[in-house]
C-alpha positions in Angstrom: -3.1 -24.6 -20.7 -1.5 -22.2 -23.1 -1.3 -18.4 -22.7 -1.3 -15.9 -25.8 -0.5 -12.0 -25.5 -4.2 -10.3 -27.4 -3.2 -8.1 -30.5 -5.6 -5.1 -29.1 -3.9 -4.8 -25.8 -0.5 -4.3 -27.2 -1.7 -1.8 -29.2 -2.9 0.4 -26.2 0.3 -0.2 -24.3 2.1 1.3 -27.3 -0.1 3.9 -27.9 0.5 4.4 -23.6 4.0 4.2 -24.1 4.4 6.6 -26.7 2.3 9.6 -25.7 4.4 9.1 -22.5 7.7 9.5 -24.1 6.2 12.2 -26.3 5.3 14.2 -22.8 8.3 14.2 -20.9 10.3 14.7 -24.1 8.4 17.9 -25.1 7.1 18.8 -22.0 10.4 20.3 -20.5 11.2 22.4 -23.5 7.9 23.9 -23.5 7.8 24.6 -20.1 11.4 26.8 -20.5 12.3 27.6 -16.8 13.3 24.8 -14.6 12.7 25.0 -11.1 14.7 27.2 -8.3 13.5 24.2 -5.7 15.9 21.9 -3.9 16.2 18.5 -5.0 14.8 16.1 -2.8 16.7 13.3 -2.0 14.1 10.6 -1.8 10.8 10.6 -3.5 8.2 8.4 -2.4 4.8 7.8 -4.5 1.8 6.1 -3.1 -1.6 6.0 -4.8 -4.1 4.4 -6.7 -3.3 2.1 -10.0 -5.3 -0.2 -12.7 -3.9 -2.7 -14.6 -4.4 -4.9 -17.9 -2.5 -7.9 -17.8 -2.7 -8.2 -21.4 -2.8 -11.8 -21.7 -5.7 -14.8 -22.7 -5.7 -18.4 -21.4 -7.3 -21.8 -22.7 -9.3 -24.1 -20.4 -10.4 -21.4 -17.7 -13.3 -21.4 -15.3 -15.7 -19.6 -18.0 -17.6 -17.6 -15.4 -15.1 -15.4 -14.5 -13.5 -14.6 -18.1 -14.3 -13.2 -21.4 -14.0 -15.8 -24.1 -13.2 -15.7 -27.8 -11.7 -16.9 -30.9 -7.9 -16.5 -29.2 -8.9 -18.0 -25.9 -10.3 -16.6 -22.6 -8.6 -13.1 -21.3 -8.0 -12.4 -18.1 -10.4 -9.4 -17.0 -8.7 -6.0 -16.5 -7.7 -5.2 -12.7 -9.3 -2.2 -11.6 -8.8 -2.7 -7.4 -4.8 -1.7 -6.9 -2.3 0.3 -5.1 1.0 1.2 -6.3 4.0 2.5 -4.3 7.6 3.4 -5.2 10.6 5.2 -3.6 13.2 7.3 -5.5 16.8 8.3 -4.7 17.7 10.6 -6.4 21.7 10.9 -7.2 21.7 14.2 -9.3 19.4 17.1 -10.1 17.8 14.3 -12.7 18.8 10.5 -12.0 17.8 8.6 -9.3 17.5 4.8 -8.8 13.8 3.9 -8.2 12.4 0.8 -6.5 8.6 -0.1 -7.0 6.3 -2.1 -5.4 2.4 -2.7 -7.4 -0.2 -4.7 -6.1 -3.5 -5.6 -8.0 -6.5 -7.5 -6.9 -8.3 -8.9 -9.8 -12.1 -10.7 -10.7 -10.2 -13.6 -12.1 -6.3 -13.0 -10.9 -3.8 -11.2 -8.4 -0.5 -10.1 -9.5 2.4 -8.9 -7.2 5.2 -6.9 -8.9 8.9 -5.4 -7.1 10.8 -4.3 -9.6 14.0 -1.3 -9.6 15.5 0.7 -12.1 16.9 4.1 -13.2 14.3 7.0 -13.2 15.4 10.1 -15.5 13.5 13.8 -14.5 13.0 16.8 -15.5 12.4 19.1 -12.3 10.5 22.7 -14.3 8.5 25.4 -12.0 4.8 24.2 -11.8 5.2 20.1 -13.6 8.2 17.5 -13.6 7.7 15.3 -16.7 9.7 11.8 -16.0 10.8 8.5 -17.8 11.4 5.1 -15.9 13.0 1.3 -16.8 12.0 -1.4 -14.2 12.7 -4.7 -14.3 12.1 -7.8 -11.4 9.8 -9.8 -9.5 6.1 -10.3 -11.2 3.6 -13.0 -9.0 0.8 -13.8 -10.6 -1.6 -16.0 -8.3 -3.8 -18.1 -10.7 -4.2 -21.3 -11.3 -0.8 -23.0 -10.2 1.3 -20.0 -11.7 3.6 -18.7 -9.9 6.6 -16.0 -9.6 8.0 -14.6 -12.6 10.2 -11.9 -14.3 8.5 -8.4 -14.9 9.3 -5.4 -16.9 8.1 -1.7 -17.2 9.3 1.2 -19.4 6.8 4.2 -18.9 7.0 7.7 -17.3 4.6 10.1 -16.5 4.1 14.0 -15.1 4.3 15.2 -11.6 2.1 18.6 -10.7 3.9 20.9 -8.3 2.3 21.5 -5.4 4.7 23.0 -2.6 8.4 21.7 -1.7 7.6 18.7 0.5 4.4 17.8 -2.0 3.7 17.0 -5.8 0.3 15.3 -7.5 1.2 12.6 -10.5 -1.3 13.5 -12.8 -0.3 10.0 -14.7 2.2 7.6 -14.4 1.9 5.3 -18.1 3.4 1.9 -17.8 4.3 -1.0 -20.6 3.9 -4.4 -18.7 5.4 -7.1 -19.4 6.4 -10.5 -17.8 7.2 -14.2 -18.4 6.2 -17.4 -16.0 8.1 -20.2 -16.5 6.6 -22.9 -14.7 4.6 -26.5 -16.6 4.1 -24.2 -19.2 5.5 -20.8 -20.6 3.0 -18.2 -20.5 3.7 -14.2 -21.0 1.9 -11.4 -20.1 1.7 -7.9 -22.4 0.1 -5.5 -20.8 -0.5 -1.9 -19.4 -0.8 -0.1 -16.2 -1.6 3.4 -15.2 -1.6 5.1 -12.0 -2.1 8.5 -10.2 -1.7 9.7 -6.5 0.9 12.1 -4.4 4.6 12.2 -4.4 6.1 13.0 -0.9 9.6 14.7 -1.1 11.9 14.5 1.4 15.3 16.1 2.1 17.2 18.2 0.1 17.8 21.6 1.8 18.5 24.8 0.2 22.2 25.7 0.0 22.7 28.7 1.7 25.1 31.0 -0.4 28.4 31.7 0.4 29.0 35.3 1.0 31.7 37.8 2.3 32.3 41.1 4.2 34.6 43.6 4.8 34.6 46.7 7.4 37.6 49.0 7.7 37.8 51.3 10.6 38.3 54.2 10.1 37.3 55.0 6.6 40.1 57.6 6.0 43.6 57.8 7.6 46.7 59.3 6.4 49.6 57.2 4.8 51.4 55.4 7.2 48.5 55.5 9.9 47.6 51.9 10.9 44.0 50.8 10.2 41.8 48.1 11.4 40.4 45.1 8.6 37.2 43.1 9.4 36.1 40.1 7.4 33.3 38.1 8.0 
């Protein structure tokens, strides 16, 4: 069994890729103000996400995969859940940690990867840009665990402090099995759902007063100085 990345699905998961930098490059300039809110110091993200592996096989069960010239591809995943958590160590880095499953026709795949998450917090959206890299599982036919990588981003809708909506999150997959054979998977992944924030209070602002009793005295008359 050999496994060979199809030409067409590359193609879409730069095509992904790149209207995702485009948006959270433009978007914050556009957008001019950025937001008054606190910044959260953990973000978590739970919601729905479909996935093309990207990837053809030879010598599969031919009921459950499209076949061609290039081999049989493994069917895009529509049934998955992705979840992630974010801690955030300035107003726009934080470390992310992410955890995808996906529950295929003709495969599963598993993925936990972690990496630096770059955002840009504006009034009403928050345009991001992530790098992932770790664990990808595939379970099909003997294969096994694997290295994953995904370079994306995507745009968070403001919806209150504690709550956001991701619009889209726009992922390049990408992973290598190393088992009896090599095989490697190209792919793409999108997802959507809510974005819980949590922590981050509002600084209260430092302030001073002063009260002098009484208001007028003659020179050399002692007076009283109140700060607070």
């Amino acid at each position: 069994m050999s496994l060979r990345v199809e030409g067409s699905v590359v193609r879409k998961a730069v095509v992904i890729l790149v209207l995702a930098l485009v948006a959270a490059l433009l978007v914050p300039a556009a957008l001019g103000q950025s937001s008054d809110q606190p910044v959260p110091k953990v973000e978590i993200f739970a919601g729905y996400a479909w996935m093309n592996p990207g990837a053809s096989v030879w010598d599969p069960p031919p009921a459950s995969f499209f076949c061609g010239s290039l081999g049989c591809r493994l069917r895009s995943i529509p049934s998955g859940l992705g979840t992630s958590a974010t801690i955030t160590a300035t107003d726009h880095w934080g470390l992310t940690l992410d955890f995808g499953a996906h529950w295929g026709p003709n495969s599963t795949i598993y993925t936990f990867m972690a990496g630096p998450q770059v955002k840009w917090r504006r009034e009403h959206v928050s345009p991001f840009l992530h790098a992932l890299v770790g664990y990808h599982h595939l379970n099909w036919a003997g294969l096994g665990s694997g290295i994953g990588l995904a370079a994306g981003g995507g745009l968070d809708l403001h919806v209150n402090r504690w709550l956001d909506f991701r619009l889209i999150e726009a992922d390049y997959m990408w992973a290598h099995h190393s088992q009896a054979l090599s095989t490697e998977f190209s792919g793409v992944r999108l997802r959507t759902g809510l974005l819980f924030k949590l922590g981050g209070e509002r600084e209260l602002p430092k302030s001073c007063s002063v009260s002098v009793v009484p208001m007028e005295v003659m020179a050399g008359e002692p007076v009283q100085v109140t700060a607070s």
